[in-house]
N, C-alpha and C positions, 0 to 999 in steps of 0.2 A: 298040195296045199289047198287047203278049202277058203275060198274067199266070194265076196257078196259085193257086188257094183250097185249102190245106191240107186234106187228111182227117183224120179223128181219130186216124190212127195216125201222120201225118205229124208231127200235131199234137203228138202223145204223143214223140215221140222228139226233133223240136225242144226241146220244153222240158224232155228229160233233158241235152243237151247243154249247155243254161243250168245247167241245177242242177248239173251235172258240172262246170265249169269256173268257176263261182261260188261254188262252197259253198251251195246254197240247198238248204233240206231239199225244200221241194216247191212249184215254182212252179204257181200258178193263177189264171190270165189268160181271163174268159170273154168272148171274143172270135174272131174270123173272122181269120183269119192267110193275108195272099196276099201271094206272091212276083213281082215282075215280071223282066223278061228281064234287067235289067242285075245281079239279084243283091238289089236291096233289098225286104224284107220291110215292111208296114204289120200295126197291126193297128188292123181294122175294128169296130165295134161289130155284136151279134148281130143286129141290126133291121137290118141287109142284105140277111140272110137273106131278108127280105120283100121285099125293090123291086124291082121288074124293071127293069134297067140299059136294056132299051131305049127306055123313055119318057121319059128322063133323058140331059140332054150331060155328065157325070160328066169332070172336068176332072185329079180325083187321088182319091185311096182311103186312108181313115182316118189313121192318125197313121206316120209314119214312126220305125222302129221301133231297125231295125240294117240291114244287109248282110250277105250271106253270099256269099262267092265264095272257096272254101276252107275260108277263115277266119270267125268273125261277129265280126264289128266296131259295137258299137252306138250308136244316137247318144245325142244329148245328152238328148233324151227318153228314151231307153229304159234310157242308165243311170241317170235321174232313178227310173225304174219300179223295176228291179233291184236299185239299190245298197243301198236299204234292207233288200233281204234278203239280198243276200251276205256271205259272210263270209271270200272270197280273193279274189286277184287284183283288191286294190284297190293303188292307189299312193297315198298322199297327200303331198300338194303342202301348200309354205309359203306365205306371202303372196306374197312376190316371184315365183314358179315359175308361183304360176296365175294373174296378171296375165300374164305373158309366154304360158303355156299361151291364155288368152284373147285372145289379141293374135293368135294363129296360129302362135308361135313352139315349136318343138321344144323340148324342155328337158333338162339332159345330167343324169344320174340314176343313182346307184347302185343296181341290184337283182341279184338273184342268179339267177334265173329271165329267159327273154325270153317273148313273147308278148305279146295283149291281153288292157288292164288299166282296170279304172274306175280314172277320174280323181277326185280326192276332195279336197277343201277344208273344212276343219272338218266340218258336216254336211252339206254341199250335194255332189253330184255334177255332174260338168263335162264327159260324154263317157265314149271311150274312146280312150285311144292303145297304141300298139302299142310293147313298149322292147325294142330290138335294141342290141349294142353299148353300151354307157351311155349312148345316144340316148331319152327318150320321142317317138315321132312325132306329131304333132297333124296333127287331124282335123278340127278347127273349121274350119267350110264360109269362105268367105270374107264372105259376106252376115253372121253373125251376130259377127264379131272386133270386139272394144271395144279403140277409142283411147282410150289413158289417156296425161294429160299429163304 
């Protein structure tokens, strides 16, 4: 697997792009930030730094984070990381919307802006979906969707 450990100036301009598109005055994350070939970002903790990957069968790498291919699309962890300090490009969801949202299902949404958006439930964050057309698009992997009776 081909993957890319951020420089500190990679480093630096990734997380003006959060903060640009979040409203975050100033994100700081101190951690090892690497990208693999399909686009998804982890971040790693800094005691990486120390292991030598070759005495180790290293299976996956830190916490999965977001995507980037184009776009950054984050997951469910990283808008859990994020949301608390954004202060745009959230949507929030009623009860009925993020039951559905959590199911896997798309949900039709009035917003005035398109793009991706934290997903947001009273105080909990759910992701990110992306609202094009009065569409939010869901992102919930298939493994993590709650059946609700």
């Amino acid at each position: 697997m081909e993957r890319h450990f951020f420089n500190s100036k990679e480093k630096k301009e990734f997380f003006k792009r959060m903060e640009k598109h979040y409203g975050i005055d100033e994100l700081k994350l101190d951690t090892v930030i690497m990208k693999d070939q399909k686009g998804k970002i982890y971040l790693i903790s800094n005691k990486f730094k120390d292991i030598n990957e070759k005495d180790f069968r290293i299976a996956s790498y830190g916490l999965y984070f977001a995507t980037d291919i184009n776009e950054l699309r984050l997951s469910i962890e990283g808008s859990q990381i994020i949301g608390k300090l954004a202060t745009k490009n959230i949507l929030e969801l009623n009860e009925t919307q993020i039951k559905k949202w959590m199911q896997g299902q798309d949900i039709d949404f009035k917003n005035e802006t398109e793009g991706f958006f934290l997903i947001k439930h009273k105080k909990d964050f759910y992701g990110c979906g992306k609202y094009k057309n009065g569409i939010i698009m869901n992102y919930v992997p298939k493994d993590r969707r709650i059946k609700f009776e």
